[in-house]
N, C-alpha and C positions, 0 to 999 in steps of 0.2 A: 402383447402383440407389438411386435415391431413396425415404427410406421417408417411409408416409402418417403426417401425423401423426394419431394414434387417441388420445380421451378416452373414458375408462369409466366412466361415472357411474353410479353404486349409493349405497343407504342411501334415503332419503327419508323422506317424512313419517307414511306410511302403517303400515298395522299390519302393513304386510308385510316392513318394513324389515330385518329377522332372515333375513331368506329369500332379499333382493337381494343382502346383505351375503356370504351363501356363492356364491351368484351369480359374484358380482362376483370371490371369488378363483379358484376355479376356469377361470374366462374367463382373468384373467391369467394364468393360470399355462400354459393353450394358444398364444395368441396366438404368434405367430411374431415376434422380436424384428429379425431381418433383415429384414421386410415395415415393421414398423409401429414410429413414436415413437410410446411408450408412455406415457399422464400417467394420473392416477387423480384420481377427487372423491367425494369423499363427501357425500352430503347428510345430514344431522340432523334429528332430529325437532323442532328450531324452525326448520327451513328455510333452517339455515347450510351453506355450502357449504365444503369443506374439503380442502387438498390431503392426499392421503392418502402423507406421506411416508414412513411406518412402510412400507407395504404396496411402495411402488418401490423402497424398500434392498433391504429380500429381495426382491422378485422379480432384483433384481440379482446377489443372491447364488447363484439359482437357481429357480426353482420351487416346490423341497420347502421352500424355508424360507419361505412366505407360512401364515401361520395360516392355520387350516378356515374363519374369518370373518372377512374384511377390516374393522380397527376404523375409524370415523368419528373421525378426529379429526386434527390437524396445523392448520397454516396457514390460518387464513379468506383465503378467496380473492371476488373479485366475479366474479358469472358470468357478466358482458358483456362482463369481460376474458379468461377465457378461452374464451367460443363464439366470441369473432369474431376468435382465431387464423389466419393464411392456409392455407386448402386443409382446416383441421380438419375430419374426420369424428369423429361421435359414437356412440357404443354404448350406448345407454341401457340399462343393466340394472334397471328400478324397476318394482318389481310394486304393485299398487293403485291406489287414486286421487293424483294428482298426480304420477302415473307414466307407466302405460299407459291415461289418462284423455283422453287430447289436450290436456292442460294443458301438460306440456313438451313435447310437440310442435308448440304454438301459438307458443311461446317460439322452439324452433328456427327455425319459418318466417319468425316477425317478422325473424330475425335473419340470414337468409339461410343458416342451418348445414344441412350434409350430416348426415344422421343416420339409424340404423337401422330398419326397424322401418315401422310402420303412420303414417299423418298423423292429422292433426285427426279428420276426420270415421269413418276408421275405424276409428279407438282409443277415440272417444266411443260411436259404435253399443254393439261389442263391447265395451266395459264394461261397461255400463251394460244390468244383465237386462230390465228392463223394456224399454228401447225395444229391445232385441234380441229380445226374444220378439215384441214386435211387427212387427219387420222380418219374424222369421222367418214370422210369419202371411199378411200381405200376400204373401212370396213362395212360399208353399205347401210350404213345410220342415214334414216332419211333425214332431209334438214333441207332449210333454205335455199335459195340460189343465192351467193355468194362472191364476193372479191377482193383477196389482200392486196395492199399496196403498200408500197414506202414512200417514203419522206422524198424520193430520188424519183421517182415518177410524176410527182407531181408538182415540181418547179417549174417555174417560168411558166412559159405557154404549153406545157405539158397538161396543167392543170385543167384550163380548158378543154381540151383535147378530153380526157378522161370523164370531167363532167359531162362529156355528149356522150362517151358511149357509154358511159352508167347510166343516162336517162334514159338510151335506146334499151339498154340490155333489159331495164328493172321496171320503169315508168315510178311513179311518184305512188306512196311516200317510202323513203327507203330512211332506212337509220346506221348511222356512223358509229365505228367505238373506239378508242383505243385496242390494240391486240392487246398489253400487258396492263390491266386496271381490273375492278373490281366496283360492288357498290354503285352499278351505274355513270362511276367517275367519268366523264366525258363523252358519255353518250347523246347525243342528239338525235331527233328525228325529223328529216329534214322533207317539205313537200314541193318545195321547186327548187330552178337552177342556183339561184342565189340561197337560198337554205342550205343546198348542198356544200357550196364553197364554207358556207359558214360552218357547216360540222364538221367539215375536215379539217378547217384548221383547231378548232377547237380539240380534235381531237389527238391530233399531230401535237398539242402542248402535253400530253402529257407519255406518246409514245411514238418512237419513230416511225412504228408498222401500224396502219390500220386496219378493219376490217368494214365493208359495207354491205349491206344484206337489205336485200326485198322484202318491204314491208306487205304484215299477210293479215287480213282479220283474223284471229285466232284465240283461241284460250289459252290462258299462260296457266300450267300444271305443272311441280315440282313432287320430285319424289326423295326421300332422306335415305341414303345407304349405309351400313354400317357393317365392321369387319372386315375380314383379310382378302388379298385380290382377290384369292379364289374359293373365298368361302363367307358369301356375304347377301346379307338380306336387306328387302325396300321397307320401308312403314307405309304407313298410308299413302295415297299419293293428297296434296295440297292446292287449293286453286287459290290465284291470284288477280284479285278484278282492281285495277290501275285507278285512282281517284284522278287522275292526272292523265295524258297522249299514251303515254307509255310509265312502265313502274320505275321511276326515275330515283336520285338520290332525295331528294324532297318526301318524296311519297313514302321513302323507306324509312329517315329518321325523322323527319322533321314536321313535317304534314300530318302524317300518320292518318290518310283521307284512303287509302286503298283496304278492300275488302279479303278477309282473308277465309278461305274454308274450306276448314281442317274435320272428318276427309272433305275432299272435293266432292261434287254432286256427280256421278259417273256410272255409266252403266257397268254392270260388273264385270263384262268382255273386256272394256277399255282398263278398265281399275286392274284384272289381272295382268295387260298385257301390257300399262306403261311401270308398272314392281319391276318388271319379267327385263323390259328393255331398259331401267334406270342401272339392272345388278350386271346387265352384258356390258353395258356404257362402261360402267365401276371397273371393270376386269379387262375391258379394251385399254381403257387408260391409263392400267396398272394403278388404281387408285389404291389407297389402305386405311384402315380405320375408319377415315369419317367424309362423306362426299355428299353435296345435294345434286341430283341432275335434272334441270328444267330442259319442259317440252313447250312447245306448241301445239295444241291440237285443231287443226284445221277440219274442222267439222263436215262440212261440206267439198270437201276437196283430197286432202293428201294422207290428213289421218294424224298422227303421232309425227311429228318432227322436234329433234334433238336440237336446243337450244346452246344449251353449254353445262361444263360438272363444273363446280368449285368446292375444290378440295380443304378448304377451308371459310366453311357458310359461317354467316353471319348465327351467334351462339348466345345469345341474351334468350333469356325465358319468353319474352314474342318472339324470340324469328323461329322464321320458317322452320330451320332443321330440328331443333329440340322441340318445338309443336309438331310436327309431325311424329315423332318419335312419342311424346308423352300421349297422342291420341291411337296411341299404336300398343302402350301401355308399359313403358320404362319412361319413367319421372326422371328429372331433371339432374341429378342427383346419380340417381342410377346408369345415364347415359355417362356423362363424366368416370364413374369406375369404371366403367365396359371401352372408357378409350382407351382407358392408362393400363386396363389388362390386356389389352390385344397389342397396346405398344411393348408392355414386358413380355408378351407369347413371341411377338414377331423376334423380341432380338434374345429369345432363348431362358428368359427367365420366370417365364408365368408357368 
């Protein structure tokens, strides 16, 4: 049997690069060595690209001998000599922008490479809160009340200005985010006017657009999607109960204090109907391959509202999306094949 050759590219520019980095060895360390040649790359945060030969000794040695976090470092490598390898498929493990942004996606297609994952257009939607809360509007996804802003709005004495009429519009507590981050990166929840100022700038460090949204009591439910835009199915759906205000970056890698249950506890009305609305979200957003879509469910009041998709969820054997999927009954192992086959169907070779 001839095996495919498979690049794992993790690390990047992004402030998520800590989080791809665990990513990325856990993936190694599943991957089936019989199926696939195996190369690794690291990106750095000056957007050097680097063979990562520490992490292919051991993974040669075994599995258990790859660190908890694949380090970036080895051989600079040029990336036009290794994407345009024959037959290469790629596994982009990069969480934020210049990741799951359609930035290396645009790259892949200039260059004709097979790659995992979502294209251009639906990696840019689905990043990107602003124009996804707006997709979601146009296509009648219920969700939040809702407001993008830029960086230009809220200069000077503008800023003021805007804090009154978010307090009028939302009341307290409402939460801030960056439009382009991931991982909770600069998320705040802020319960009065001075909170407010304070999340927006915090979140203005790490992207020029923001999003602010009315805080709901609600139950935070994830659903894992998998397959092509328009032929694609939910797992279970997942509940998330916050050790923390809200499921922040702490509570995700670091705390490890939030509750996770897989399935969620769910009448089976609700359990069919947020599968039903996770696979519409997937195909509105021209997702592909692999997407988690968190809701809200506002028990008492709206019902199901659309949180956000990220088209590249956090992929360690805890999170969310391969937990859902292993309690749905394709192991961890077996989800990894079903990406890289659906990447060689989409561009003509499975």
């Amino acid at each position: 049997m001839t095996r495919i050759p498979l690049l794992v590219l993790f690390g990047g520019r992004s402030a998520e690069h800590d989080v791809s980095r665990v990513t990325a060895r856990h993936v190694l360390a599943a991957i089936d060595p019989d199926r696939y040649d195996i190369d690794a790359i690291g990106i750095d945060h000056d957007g050097s690209w680097h063979r990562a030969e520490a992490a292919l000794e051991a993974l040669a040695a075994g599995p258990d001998a790859l660190p908890e976090a694949l380090l970036v470092e080895g051989p600079v490598v040029d990336p036009g000599a290794v994407l345009t390898q024959p037959e290469l498929v790629v596994l982009p493990l990069l969480h934020g922008p210049n990741g799951e942004d359609g930035t290396i996606q645009g790259l892949f297609e200039v260059l004709g490479v097979t790659y995992v994952g979502s294209g251009v257009l639906g990696s840019a939607m689905s990043m990107d809160k602003v124009a996804a809360k707006h997709l979601a509007d146009a296509m009648g996804f219920p969700q939040t009340d809702w407001a993008g802003l830029h960086r230009s709005d809220l200069a000077g004495s503008r800023l003021d200005t805007v804090v009154a009429e978010l307090t009028e519009r939302f009341g307290f507590p409402m939460f801030v985010k960056p439009a382009n981050m991931g991982s909770s990166i600069g998320v705040s929840r802020a319960s009065d006017a001075d909170g407010l100022r304070t999340a927006i700038a915090t979140a203005l460090e790490f992207d020029e657009w923001i999003v602010v949204e009315e805080g709901v009591v609600a139950r935070e439910i994830e659903v894992a999607v998998l397959g092509h835009t328009t032929a694609a199915r939910a797992s279970v759906p997942g509940e998330i109960v916050p050790g923390a205000e809200f499921y922040d970056y702490a509570d995700k890698y670091t705390d490890g204090v939030a509750q996770l249950h897989i399935p969620a506890p769910l009448p089976d009305e609700i359990t069919a109907a947020v599968r039903a609305l996770a696979v519409e979200v997937f195909r509105a957003y021209r997702a592909e391959g692999l997407a988690r879509v968190d809701f809200l469910l506002e028990e008492d009041g709206r019902g199901l509202l659309l949180n956000e998709i990220n088209t590249m969820p956090g992929f360690t054997p805890i999170s969310m999306y391969p937990q859902m999927w292993q309690a749905t009954g394709l192991t961890y192992r077996a989800l990894i094949d079903e990406l890289i086959t659906l990447a060689l169907e989409r561009a003509g070779r499975g």
